[in-house]
C-alpha positions as CSV (number, residue, x, y, z in Angstrom):
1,X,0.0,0.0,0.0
2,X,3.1,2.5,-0.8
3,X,1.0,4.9,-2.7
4,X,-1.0,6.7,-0.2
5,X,0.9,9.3,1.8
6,X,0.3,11.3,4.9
7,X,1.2,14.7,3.6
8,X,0.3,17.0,6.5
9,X,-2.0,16.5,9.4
10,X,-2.7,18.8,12.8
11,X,-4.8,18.1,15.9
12,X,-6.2,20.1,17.9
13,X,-4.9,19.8,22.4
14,X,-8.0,17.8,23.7
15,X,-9.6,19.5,26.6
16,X,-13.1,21.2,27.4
17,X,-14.1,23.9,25.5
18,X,-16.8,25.1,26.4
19,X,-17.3,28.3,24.4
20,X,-15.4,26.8,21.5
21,X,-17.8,25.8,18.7
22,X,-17.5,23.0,16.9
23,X,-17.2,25.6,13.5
24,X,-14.1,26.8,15.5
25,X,-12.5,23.4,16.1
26,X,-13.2,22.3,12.6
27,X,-11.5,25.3,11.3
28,X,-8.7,25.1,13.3
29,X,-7.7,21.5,12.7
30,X,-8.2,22.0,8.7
31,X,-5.6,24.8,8.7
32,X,-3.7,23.1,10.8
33,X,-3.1,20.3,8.3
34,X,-2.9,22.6,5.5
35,X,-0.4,24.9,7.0
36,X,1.5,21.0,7.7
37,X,1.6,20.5,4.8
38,X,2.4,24.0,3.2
39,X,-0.5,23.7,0.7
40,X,-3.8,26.2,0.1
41,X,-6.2,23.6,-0.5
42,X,-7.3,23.8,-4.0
43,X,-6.0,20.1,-4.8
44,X,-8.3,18.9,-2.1
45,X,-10.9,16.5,-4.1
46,X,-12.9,14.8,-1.8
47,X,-13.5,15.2,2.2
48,X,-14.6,12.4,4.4
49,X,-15.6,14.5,7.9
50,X,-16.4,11.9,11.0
51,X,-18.7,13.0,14.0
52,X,-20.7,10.7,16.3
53,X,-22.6,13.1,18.8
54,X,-23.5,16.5,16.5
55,X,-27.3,16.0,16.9
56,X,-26.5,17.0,20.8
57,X,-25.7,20.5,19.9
58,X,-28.8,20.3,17.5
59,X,-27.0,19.2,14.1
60,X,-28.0,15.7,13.2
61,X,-27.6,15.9,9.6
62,X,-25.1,17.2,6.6
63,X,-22.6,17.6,9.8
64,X,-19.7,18.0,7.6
65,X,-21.3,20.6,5.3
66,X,-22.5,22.8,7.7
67,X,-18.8,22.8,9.7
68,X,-17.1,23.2,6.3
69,X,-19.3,26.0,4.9
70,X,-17.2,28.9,6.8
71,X,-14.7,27.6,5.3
72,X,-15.7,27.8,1.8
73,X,-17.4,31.2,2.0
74,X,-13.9,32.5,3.2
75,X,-12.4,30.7,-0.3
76,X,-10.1,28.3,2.1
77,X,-11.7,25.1,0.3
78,X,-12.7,24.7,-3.0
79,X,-16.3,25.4,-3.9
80,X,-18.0,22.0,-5.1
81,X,-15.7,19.4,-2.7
82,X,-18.2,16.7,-1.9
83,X,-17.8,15.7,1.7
84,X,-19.2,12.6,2.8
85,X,-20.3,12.1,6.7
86,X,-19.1,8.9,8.4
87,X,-20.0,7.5,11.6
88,X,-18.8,4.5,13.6
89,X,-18.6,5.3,17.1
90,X,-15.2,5.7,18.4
91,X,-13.5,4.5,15.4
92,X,-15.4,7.4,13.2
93,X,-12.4,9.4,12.8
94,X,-10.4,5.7,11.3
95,X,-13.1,5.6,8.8
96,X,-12.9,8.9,7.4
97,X,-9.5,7.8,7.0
98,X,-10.2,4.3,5.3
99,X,-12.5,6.2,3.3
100,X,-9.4,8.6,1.8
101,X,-7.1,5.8,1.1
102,X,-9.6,4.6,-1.3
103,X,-9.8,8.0,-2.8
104,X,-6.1,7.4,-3.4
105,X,-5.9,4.1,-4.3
106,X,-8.8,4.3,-6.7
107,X,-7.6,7.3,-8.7
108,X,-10.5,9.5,-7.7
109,X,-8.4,12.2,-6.7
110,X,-5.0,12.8,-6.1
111,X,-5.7,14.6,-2.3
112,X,-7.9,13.6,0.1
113,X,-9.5,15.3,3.4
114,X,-9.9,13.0,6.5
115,X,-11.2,15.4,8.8
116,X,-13.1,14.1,12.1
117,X,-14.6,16.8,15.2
118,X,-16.3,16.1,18.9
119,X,-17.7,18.7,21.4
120,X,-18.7,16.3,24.4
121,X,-18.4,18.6,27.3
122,X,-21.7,20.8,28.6
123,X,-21.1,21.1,32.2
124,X,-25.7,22.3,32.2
125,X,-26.2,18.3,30.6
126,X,-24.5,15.6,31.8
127,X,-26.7,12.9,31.6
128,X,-28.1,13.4,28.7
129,X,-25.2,13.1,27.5
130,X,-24.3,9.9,28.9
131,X,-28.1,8.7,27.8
132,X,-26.6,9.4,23.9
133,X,-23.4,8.5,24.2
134,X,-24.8,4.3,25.2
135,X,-26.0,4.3,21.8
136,X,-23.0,2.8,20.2
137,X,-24.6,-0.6,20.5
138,X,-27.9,-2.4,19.7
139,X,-30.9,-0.7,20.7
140,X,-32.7,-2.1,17.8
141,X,-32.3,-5.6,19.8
142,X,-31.2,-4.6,23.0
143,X,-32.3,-8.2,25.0
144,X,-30.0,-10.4,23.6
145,X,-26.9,-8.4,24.9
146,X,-27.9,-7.9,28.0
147,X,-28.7,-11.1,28.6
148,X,-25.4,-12.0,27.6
149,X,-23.4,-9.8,29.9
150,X,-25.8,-10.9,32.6
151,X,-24.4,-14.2,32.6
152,X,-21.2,-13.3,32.1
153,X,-21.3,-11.6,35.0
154,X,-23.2,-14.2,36.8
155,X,-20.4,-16.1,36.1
156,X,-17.3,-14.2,37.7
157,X,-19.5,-13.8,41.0
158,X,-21.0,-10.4,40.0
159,X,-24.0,-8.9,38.2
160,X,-24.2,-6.7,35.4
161,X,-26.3,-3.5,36.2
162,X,-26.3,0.5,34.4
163,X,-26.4,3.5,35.9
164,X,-26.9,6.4,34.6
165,X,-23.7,8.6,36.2
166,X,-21.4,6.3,33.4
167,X,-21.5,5.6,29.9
168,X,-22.4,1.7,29.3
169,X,-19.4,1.3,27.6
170,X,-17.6,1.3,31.0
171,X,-20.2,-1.6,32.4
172,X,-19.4,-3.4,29.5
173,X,-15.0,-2.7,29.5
174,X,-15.7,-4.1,33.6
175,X,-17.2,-6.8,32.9
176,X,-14.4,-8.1,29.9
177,X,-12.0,-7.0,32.6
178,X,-13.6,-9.4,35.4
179,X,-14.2,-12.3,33.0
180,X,-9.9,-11.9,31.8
181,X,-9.2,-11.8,35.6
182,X,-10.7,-14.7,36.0
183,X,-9.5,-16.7,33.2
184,X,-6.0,-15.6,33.3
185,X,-5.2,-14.4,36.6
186,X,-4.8,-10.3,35.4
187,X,-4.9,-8.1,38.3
188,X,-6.3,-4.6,39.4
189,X,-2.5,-3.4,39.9
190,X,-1.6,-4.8,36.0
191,X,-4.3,-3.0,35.0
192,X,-3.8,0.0,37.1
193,X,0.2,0.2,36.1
194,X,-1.1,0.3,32.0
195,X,-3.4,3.7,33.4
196,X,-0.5,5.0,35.6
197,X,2.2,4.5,32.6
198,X,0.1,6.8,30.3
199,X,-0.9,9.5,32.5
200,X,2.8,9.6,33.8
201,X,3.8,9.3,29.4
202,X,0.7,12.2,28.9
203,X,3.0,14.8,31.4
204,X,5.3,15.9,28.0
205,X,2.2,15.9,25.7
206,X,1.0,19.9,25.2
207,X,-1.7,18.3,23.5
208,X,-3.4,15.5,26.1
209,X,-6.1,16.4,28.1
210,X,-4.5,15.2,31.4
211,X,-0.7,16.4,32.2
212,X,0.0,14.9,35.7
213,X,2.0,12.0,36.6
214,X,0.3,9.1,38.9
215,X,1.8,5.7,40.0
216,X,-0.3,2.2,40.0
217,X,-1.3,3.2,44.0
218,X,-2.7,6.6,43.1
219,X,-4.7,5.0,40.1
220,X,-6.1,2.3,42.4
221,X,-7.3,4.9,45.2
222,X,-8.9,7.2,42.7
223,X,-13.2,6.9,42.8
224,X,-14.2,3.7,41.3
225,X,-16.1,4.3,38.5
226,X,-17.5,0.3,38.1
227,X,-15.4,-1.9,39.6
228,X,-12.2,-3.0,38.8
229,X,-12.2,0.1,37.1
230,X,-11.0,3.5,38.8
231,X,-11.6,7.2,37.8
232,X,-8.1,7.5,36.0
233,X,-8.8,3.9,33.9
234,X,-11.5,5.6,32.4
235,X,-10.8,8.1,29.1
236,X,-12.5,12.0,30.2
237,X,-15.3,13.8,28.3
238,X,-13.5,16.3,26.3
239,X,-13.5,17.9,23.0
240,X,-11.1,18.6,19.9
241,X,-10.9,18.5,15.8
242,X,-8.0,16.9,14.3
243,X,-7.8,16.9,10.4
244,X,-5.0,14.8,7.6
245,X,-4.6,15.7,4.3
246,X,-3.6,11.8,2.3
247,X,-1.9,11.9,-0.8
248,X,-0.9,9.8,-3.8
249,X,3.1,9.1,-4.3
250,X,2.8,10.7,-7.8
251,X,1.5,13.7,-6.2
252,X,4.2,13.9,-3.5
253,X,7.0,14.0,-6.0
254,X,5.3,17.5,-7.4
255,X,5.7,19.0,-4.1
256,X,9.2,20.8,-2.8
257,X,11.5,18.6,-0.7
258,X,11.0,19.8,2.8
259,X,7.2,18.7,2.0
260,X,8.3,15.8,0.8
261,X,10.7,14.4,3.6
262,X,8.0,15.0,6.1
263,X,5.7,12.9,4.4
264,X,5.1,9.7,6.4
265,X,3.4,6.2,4.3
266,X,0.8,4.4,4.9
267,X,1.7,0.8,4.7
268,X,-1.4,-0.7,5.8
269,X,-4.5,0.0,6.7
270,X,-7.7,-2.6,7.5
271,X,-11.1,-2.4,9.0
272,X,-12.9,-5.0,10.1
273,X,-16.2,-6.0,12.2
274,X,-16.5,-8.1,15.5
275,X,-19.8,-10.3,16.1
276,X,-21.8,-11.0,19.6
277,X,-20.8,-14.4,21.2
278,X,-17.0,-13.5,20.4
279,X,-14.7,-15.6,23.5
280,X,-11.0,-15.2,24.8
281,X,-10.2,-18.1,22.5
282,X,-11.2,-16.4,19.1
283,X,-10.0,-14.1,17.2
284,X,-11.5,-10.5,18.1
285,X,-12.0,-7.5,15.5
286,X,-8.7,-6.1,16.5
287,X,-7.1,-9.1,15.8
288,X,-8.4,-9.5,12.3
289,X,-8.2,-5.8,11.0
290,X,-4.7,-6.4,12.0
291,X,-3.7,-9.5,10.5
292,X,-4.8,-7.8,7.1
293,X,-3.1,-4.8,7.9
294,X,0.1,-6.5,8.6
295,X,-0.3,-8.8,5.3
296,X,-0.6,-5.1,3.8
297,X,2.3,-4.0,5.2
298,X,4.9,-6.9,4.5
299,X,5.4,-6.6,8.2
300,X,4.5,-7.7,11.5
301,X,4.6,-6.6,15.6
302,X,8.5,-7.5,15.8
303,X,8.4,-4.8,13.1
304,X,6.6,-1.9,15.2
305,X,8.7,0.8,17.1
306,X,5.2,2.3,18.5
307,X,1.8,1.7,19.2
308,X,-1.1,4.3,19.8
309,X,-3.7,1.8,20.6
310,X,-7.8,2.6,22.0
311,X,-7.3,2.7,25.7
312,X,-11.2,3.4,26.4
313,X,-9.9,2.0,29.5
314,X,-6.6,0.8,30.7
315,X,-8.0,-3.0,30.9
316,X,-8.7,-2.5,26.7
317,X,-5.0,-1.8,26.4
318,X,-3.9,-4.9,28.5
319,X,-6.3,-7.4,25.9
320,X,-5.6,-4.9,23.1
321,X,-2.0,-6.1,23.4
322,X,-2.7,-9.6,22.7
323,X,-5.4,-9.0,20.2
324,X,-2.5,-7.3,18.5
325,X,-0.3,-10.1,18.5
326,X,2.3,-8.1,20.6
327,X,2.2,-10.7,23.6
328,X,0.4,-13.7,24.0
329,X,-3.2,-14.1,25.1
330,X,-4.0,-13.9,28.7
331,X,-0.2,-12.1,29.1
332,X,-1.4,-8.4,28.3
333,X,-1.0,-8.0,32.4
334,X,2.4,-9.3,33.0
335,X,4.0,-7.8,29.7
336,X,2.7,-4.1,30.9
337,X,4.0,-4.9,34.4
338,X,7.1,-5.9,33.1
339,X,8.2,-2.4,32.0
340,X,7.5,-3.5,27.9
341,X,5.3,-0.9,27.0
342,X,6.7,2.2,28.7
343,X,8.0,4.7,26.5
344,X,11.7,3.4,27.0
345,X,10.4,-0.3,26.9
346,X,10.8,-3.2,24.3
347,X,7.7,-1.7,22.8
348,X,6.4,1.8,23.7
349,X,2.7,1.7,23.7
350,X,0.4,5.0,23.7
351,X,3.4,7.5,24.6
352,X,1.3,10.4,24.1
353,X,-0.4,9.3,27.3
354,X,-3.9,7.6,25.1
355,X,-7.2,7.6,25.3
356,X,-7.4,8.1,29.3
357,X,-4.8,10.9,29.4
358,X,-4.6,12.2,26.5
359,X,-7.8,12.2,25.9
360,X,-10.9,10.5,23.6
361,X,-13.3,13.3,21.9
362,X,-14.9,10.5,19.9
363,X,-15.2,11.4,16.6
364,X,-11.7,12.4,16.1
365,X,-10.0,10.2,18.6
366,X,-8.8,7.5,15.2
367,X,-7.1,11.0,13.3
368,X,-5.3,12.3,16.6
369,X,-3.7,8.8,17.4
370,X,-2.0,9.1,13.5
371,X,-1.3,12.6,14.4
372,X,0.7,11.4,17.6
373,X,2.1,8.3,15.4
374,X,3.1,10.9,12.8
375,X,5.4,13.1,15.3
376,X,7.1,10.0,16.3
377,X,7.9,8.9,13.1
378,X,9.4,12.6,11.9
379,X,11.2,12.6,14.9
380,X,9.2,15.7,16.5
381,X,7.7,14.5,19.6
382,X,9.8,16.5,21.6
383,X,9.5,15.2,24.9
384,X,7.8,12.1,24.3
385,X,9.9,11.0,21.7
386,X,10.3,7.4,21.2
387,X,14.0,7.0,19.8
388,X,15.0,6.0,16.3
389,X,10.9,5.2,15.5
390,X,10.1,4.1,12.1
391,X,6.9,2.4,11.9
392,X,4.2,2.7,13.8
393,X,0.9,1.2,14.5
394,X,-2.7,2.5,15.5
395,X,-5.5,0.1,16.9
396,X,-9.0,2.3,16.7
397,X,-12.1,0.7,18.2
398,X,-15.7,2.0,17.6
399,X,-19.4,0.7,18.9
400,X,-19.7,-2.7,21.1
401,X,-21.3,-5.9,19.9
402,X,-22.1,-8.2,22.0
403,X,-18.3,-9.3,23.3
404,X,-16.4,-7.2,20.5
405,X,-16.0,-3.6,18.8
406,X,-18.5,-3.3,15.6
407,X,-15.6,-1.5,14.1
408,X,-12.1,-1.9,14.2
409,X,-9.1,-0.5,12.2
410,X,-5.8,-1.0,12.2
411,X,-3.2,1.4,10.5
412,X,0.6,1.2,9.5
413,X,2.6,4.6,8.8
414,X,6.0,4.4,7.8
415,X,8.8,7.2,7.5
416,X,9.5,8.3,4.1
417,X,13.3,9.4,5.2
């Protein structure tokens, strides 16, 4: 997959804005990319924009159009671009992406706009919010689930039960996390040492959300949120845009060398879907968008220098590991205790501090891990830097099906120099 280039991308920091709009953090993360890239635009032939919660702030349709429209009015893209919306929960932002590669790769144009927003935070509605945010599952059909989890619960010694101060998705990360303890002996510090590494990784980050260090103890005495699962396991509410401009290797070579050497490739890229009754034993949506990704790629994990994985919660990094193929089933726990996925480990994993420090505004949460993968690879992550890093990877998860993500993509960037 060596013909589709990352040619410039820009995220916004991730925090809560409140009297930003999202107009305002669209803009800013489009010029942002532009400005990385030191183009005006007028190439641009197609946008994909991802968004999961606009109807919130009263926009449920043509999301994309309506934040882009300033934009055109002001002549900073092209009159006539046809943007198409995507949505897929969490991974929204990865789809918008998949979505430009195919630009690429089928000749339809030349450069492609990935370009993915959320504005979570209103202090005046928080549980609505949490009431829309559940929906990235089946509501259609809701029984079946539940009474899945509730034996699955019933089975570790618990019970399976909402509540309206959380999103479901933590209920759901809990109970996975229960059900691995028990099958392969993880514990509450493993998990807690995976949180404590990336807020501790998130302190050098002037983009993350959360800039503090903790240590395994701190993250364990923090307000439990659903047990095993503390406060700081748990990603924030926050908002931010983030925006990459993707690129064809024909159309690289036009542009001036200092463009050019920034450039960083995509070597694979994969999405794929998980199904309900999906057990330890089989392999999970992670797992198969990245076996095709690393087929892609001609590579595989001994290959990777760094990882930006979806840390919804600290126990998805410790099974996101082995869905991976970067340790062995049931040993996400003991490889993050042993030190292997600090930032000066065998394999540095989320050294921008992920989804729980660094933050996880949905829809652009798949575009700001390739940012963060993209500064490593240049070499211009400052202090976060991951030495001599040369190919990266980024796991992006998005909606919950029964046991598994309903999407799931995997992506590969190389350096060009």
């Amino acid at each position: 997959m060596d013909d589709v280039c990352i040619v410039g991308i820009y995220s916004t920091p991730v925090g809560r804005f409140f009297g930003k709009s999202p107009k305002e953090l669209v803009r800013e993360a489009y010029l942002g990319a532009l400005q990385d890239a030191r183009l005006d635009g007028s190439a641009i032939g197609h946008i994909w924009f991802s968004n999961m919660m606009l109807d919130f702030w009263g926009q449920p349709n043509v999301k994309g159009q309506v934040c882009l429209m300033p934009l055109v009015e002001e002549g900073l893209l092209p009159v006539g671009v046809a943007t198409t919306n995507v949505e897929a929960a969490c991974a929204s932002a990865s789809l918008a992406v998949n979505g430009a590669c195919k630009d690429i790769l089928s000749g339809q144009c030349e450069l492609s706009l990935a370009i993915g927003m959320e504005k979570m935070y209103d202090p005046n509605r928080r549980a609505e919010f949490f009431v829309r945010l559940e929906k990235g599952t089946d509501f259609l059909d809701p029984q079946p689930w539940v009474d899945m989890y509730q034996k699955m619960a019933a089975s570790c010694g618990g019970h399976f039960q909402q509540a309206p101060d959380r999103s479901l998705a933590m209920d759901i990360y809990a109970l996975w996390a229960k059900a691995h303890m028990a099958r392969y002996g993880t514990t509450e510090r493993q998990i807690a040492q995976a949180a404590a590494k990336n807020h501790t990784n998130s302190v050098g980050n002037p983009r993350a959300q959360y800039r503090f260090p903790m240590d395994a103890d701190a993250v364990l005495a923090d307000r439990m949120v659903v047990e095993p699962l503390t406060r700081a396991m748990c990603a924030p509410i926050g908002d931010a845009a983030a925006a990459a401009l993707l690129c064809s290797r024909d159309f690289l070579r036009s542009l001036p060398e200092p463009v050019r050497s920034r450039a960083v490739r995509v070597r694979g890229h994969a999405v794929a879907a998980g199904r309900m009754e999906t057990s330890w034993d089989e392999e999970h949506a992670a797992g198969r968008a990245a076996r095709r990704a690393y087929e892609m790629a001609g590579l595989g994990p001994q290959d990777l220098d760094v990882v930006e994985l979806h840390d919804a919660t600290s126990f998805a990094e410790i099974h996101t590991l082995e869905d991976l193929g970067l340790c062995p089933r049931g040993q996400g726990g003991p490889f993050t205790a042993s030190g292997a996925t600090a930032r000066g480990g065998e394999l540095p994993v989320n050294p921008s501090g992920g989804l729980v420090s660094r933050g996880h505004p949905i829809g652009a949460t798949g575009l700001i891990m390739l940012n963060e993968l993209c500064f490593q690879l240049r070499g211009e992550a400052g202090e976060i830097q991951v030495p001599n890093a040369r190919v990266g990877l980024a796991e992006n998860g998005g909606g919950l099906i029964g046991n598994d993500f309903a999407a799931c993509a995997v992506t590969i960037l190389e350096a060009v120099n």
